[in-house]
N, C-alpha and C positions, 0 to 999 in steps of 0.2 A: 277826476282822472289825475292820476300822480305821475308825470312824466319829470319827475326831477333825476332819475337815473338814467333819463335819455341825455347821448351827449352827441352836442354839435361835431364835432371833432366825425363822426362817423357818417354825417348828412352829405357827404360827400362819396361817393359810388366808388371810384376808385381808393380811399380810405378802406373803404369796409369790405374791397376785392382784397388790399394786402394784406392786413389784420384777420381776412377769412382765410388764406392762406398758410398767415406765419402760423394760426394757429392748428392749422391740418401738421404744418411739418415744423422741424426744427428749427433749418434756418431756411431762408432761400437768396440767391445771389441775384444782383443788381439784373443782368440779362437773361437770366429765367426769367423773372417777374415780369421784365419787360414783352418778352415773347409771349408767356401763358395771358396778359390783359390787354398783349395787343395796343402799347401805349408807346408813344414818343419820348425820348431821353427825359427831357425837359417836362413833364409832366408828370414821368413818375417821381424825377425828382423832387422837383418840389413840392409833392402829397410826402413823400419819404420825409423829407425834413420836416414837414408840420408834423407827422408822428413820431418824430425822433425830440422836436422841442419838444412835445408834451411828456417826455418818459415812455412814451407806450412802446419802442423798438429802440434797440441799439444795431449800433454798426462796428461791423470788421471789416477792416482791411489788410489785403494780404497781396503775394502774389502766388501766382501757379507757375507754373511755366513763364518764369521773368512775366507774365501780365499779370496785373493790376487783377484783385476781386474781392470785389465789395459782399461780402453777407449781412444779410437781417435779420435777427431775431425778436420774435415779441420779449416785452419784459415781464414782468409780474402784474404789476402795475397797469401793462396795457392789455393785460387778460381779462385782470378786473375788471376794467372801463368796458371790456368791448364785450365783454357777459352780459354786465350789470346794461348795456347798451340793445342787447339783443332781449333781453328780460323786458324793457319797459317796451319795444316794437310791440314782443309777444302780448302783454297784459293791454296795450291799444288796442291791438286787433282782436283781442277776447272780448273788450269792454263792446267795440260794435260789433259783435254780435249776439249780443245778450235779450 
């Protein structure tokens, strides 16, 4: 079984809710995301920064109407990863049921 393009980085549920997200749409902003996964400040943030160190999303800052708004975009990089991530789930679950 070759799970070496499985990556840790995505073992994480809420990881693999934003990266399934960034990749449905362009970008999405810091309280969308928080609404649509139904998560606490403080929790999506810091899944947000572990996929923002690793390259796989950047961040903009901006304001709208004088507030603050943060969007996220996947990068190239974190397309890759989170394909290349959904690829080796798939060929796992193919391997048990053979």
């Amino acid at each position: 079984m070759d799970l070496k393009l499985y990556n840790k980085v995505f073992e994480n549920r809420i990881r693999l809710q934003v990266m399934s997200v960034l990749l449905a749409n362009d970008a999405y902003d810091f309280s969308s995301l928080k609404d649509l996964l139904e998560l606490t400040d403080g929790n999506l943030a810091s899944n947000l920064k572990t996929l923002e160190k690793e390259g796989y999303i950047t961040v903009e800052k901006s304001f709208v109407d004088r507030k603050p708004n943060t969007r996220y975009k996947k990068t190239d990089k974190g397309q890759k990863a989170f394909e290349e991530h959904l690829q080796a789930l798939e060929n796992l679950i193919k391997q048990q049921y053979k």
